[in-house]
Each structure stands twice: as C-alpha cells, then as structure tokens.
Steps between C-alpha positions, in 0.01 A plus 500: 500500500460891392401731771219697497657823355667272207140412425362825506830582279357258281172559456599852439719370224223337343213807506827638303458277287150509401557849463725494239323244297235743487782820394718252258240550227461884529847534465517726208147664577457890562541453873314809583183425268264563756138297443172645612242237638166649547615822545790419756897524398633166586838502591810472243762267484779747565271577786500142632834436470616833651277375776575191548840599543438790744278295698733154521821767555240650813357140631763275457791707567450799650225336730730204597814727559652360199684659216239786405599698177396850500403598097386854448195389277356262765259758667319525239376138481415411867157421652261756341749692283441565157812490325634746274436623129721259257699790413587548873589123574832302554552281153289190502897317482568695853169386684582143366841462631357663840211261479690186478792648746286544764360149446804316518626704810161446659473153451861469629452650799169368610603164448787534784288680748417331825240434709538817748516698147187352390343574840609842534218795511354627113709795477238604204230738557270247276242275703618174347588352850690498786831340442832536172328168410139664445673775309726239271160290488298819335785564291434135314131546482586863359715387240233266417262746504633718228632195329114493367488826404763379263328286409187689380748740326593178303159474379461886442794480298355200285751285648335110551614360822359201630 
C-alpha cells in the first residue's frame, strides 16, 4: 500500500505529465512568441516553463526541506514576476534541463517524506493552507493550472489538440 506522500508523489508525476503533452508539440516553436488576447499578454512558454520550474524547485523542495536548487534566473519567474526580455534569458535548453531536474528531485523527495513532514507548519508566505501537505497539494493544482495555459497556447499556435 503507498503512503500518502507516495501518492501525492504520484499525482504530482502525473500533472507532469499532462504538462508535457501540452509542451511536446511546441517543441520547435519561438518559445517567447508572446500572444495578445483582447488586449492582455498571455504568458509564453519559456515563461511557463521557467515557472514551473521555479515554483516546483520553491514548493516541493525548498518548502519540504528537500534538495532546493538555487538558479540565478529563477527570480524572475516567481508569483507575479514578469520574466525577462529573450535577449536577457537563460537558453530555452538551460530552463529545460532545470525544469525537468527539479521535477525528478521533487518527486523523489516528496514521495519519501513522512507523516510529521507532511504535518509540519507552511513555511510559505502563500495562503494555500496550513500544513507541507497544503503547500505540496497547491503545487499539483498549480501545475495544473498553467498546464491549461499550455494548452490555449496550443491553439494560439494553430496546434489541434483534442
């Protein structure tokens, strides 16, 4: 039987997942092509996967006292940060291997955590809930989250998805 944190490993796993069947066919695509939608900049792939990185290496590491990964780009893509001009950014390659380093270390770790861990106090400053479960439990529904954005960008980019 898995424990709870294997599950929550898991499910992470899978959000992952779903997130990269939405990136596998804009591999190749201008990853900062930024779209406009009714006057509003919608957010870029190399936005969402610097993101996504930043904010897995900050929830599911650095939140659960796991291995956290400092990278110096990774300000620039937290909560409410607007990235950087493409001329200023990492290489799409760099924010890739980050993006799917962090995953597999995260996904590592949480799975062996134990119950006090999961227990233990939000060390965030983010009202997502009270306990390192509530904060690995927003970082799944965050994932997911921007894993739609993705998927719009698949449509802005022409790309049929199902």
């Amino acid at each position: 039987m898995p424990t709870e944190a294997q599950v929550l490993s898991h499910v992470m796993d899978r959000a992952r997942e779903w997130t990269r069947y939405y990136l596998s066919p804009l591999k190749g695509a201008d990853p900062h092509r930024q779209f406009v939608c009714d006057g509003k900049p919608l957010n870029t792939v190399f936005w969402l996967v610097a993101h996504l990185a930043t904010s897995e290496n900050g929830l599911l590491l650095a939140a659960t006292k796991g291995p956290f990964e400092k990278f110096w780009w990774a300000k620039h893509f937290t909560l409410g940060a607007p990235g950087l001009p493409p001329e200023e950014c990492p290489t799409f390659a760099e924010v890739w291997e980050t993006f799917n380093a962090v995953h597999l270390n995260a996904v590592a770790h949480v799975a062996q955590l134990d119950d006090a861990a999961l227990n233990a106090p939000n060390p965030t400053k983010l009202s997502i809930g009270d306990t390192v479960r509530d904060v690995i439990t927003h970082a799944i529904r965050h994932e997911s989250g921007h894993s739609g954005q993705l998927a719009w960008l698949c449509k802005m980019y022409g790309i049929k998805m199902i």
